[in-house]
C-alpha positions in Angstrom: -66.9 16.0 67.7 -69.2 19.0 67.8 -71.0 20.6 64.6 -71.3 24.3 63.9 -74.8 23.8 64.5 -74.7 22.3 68.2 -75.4 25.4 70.3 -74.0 25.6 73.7 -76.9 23.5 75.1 -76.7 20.5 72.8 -72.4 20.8 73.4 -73.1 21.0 77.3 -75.8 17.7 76.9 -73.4 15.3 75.6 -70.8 16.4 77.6 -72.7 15.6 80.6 -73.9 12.3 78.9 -70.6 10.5 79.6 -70.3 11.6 83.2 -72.1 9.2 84.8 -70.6 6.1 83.0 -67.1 7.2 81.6 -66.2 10.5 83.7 -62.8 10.5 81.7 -64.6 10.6 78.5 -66.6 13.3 79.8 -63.8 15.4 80.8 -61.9 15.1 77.6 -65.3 16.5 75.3 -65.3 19.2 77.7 -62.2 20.4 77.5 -62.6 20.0 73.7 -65.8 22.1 73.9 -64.0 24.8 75.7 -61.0 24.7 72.9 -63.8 24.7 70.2 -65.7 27.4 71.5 -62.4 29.6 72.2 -61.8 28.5 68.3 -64.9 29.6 67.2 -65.0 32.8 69.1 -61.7 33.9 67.5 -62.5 33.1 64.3 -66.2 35.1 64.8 -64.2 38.1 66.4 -61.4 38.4 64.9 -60.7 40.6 61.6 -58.0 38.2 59.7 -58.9 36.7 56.7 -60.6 33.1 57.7 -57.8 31.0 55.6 -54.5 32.8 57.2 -56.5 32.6 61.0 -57.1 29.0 60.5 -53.6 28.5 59.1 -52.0 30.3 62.5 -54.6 28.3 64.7 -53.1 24.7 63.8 -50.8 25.4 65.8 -52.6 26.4 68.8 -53.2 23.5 71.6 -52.4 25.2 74.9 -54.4 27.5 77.6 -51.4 30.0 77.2 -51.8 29.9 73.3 -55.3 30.5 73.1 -54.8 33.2 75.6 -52.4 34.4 73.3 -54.3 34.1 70.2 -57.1 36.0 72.2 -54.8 38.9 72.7 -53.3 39.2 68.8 -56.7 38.0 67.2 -59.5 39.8 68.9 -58.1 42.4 71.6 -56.9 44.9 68.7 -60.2 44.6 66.9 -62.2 47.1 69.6 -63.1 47.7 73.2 -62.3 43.7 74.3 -61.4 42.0 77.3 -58.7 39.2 77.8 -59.7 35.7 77.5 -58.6 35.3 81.0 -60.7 38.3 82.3 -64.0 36.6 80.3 -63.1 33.6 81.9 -63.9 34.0 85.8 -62.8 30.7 86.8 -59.2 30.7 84.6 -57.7 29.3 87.6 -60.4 26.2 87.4 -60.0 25.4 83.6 -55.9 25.7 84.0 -56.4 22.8 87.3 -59.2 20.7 84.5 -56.6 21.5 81.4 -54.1 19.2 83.8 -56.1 16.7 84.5 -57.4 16.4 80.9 -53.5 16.9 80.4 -52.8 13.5 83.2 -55.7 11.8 81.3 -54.5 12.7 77.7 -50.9 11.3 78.6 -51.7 8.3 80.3 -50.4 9.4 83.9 -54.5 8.9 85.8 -57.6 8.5 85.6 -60.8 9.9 86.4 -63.7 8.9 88.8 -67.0 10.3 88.3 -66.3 12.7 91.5 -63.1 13.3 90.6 -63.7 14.8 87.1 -67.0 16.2 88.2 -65.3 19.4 89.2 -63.3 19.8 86.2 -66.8 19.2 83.6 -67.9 22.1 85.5 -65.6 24.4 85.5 -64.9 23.6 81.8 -68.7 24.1 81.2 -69.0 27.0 83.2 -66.1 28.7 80.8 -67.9 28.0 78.1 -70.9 29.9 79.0 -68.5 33.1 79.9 -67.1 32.8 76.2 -70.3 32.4 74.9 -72.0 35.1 76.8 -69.3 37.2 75.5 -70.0 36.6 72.0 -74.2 37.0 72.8 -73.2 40.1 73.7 -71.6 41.6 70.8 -74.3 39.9 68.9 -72.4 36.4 67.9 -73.6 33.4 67.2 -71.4 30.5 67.8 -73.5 28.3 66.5 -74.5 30.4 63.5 -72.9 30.9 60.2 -69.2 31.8 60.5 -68.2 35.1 58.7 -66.6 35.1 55.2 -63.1 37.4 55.5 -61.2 37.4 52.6 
């Protein structure tokens, strides 16, 4: 869905590119973008050996999971703040996790002015996690450290 390479911008751009003509679409990339870019972030921060984190992360899928994988994964490696903290709209991606959640299991569907909100909020969360990383001079988009 999304390359290492795409930076934030490109991810954002074709999330956006579906809103207008399938807003469902649109909110499903963007909650994917946001579980990607948690991913990624993890996997940049944290200090376990890349083939045991990815082992423990296929089992990851939920907001409380990644909130928890936040905490054991990258918390103990310095000064850093919870996932929830970062994100200042957790209350807005939990509201677009259930509709993507509705939309995933069949139980809605999504106008463009209905999912509008939840692409945004998604987005927005995105650009808290990657500001994060910016800050502690990470590249999401750049080469992912080798931890053996």
């Amino acid at each position: 869905m999304f390359l290492a390479g795409d930076n934030a911008g490109r991810r954002e751009q074709k999330v956006r590119s579906y809103l207008s003509r399938e807003p469902g679409i649109s909110l499903l990339l963007a909650a994917v973008n946001f579980e990607w870019t948690v991913s990624r972030a993890v996997l940049f921060l944290s200090r376990t050996p890349n083939a045991e984190l990815r082992r423990q992360m296929a089992d990851y899928y939920s907001l409380d999971a990644y909130k928890d994988l936040w905490r054991d994964e990258v918390m103990p490696t310095g000064n850093r703040r919870p996932l929830a903290e970062i994100v200042q709209n957790w209350s807005e991606v939990r509201k677009a996790f259930e509709a993507r959640n509705k939309l995933v299991h069949g139980k809605g569907r999504y106008t463009r002015k209905m999912a509008t909100p939840h692409v945004e909020a998604l987005l927005k969360a995105v650009g808290y996690v990657d500001a994060y990383c910016t800050a502690r001079g990470v590249d999401l988009s750049g080469r992912m450290p080798v931890r053996r």
